[in-house]
N, C-alpha and C positions, 0 to 999 in steps of 0.2 A: 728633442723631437719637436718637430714645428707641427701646425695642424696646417689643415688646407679649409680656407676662410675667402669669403669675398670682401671688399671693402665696404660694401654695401651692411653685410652682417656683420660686422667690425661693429660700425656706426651703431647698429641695432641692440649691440651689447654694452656702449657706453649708454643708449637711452636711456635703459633697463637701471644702468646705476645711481643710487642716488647722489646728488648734487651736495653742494655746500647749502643749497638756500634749504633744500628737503631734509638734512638734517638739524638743522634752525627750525623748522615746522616741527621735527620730531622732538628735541630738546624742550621746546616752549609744550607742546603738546601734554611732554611726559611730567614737567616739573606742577603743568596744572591740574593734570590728571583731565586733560577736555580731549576731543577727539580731532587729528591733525587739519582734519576740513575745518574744524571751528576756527581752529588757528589761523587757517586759510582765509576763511572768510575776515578774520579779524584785519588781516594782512593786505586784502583788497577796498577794504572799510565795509562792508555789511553788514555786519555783526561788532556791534563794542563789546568789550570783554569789561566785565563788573569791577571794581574798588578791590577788591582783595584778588584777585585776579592780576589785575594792572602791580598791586605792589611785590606779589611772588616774581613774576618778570621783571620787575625793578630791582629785586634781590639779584635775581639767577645772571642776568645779564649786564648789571653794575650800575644801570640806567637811574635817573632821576627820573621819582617818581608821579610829578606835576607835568616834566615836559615828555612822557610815555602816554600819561592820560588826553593831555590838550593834542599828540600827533595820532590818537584814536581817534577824538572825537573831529580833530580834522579831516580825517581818513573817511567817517563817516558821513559827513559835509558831503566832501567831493564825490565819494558814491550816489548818495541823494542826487547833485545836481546834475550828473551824467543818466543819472536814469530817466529825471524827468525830462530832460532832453531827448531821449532815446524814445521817449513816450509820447512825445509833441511830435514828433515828427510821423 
């Protein structure tokens, strides 16, 4: 049986699904028990995630856990300087 679909709401039903990166949000999320926005935030640099924090995702995702800490607090560099940018202007 086929349905009757636009292509338009095709597209609207893959939105809907989550991605590869949404379930990376989810997995880091659940292994820290934080909520997936924090993750978010952590993932855009706005938010650094604490020392025990940083070494549970060191666990879960096999990472070293000096250069997980140093791509945080890079993370959170480059946020700073785009905002104050964003604010100069």
């Amino acid at each position: 049986m086929t349905r009757k679909i636009s292509f338009s709401a095709l597209c609207e039903e893959e939105k809907q699904k989550p991605t590869k990166l949404e379930d990376l949000y989810a997995r880091a999320a659940r292994v820290t028990r934080k909520a997936v926005t924090t993750v978010k935030m952590w993932a855009i640099g706005r938010q650094m995630p604490d020392d025990l924090t940083i070494e549970i995702l060191a666990k879960e995702f096999q990472c070293d856990f000096d250069y997980l800490k140093e791509s945080f607090a890079a993370l959170v560099e480059q946020y700073k300087g785009r905002k104050e940018a964003k604010e100069a202007v």
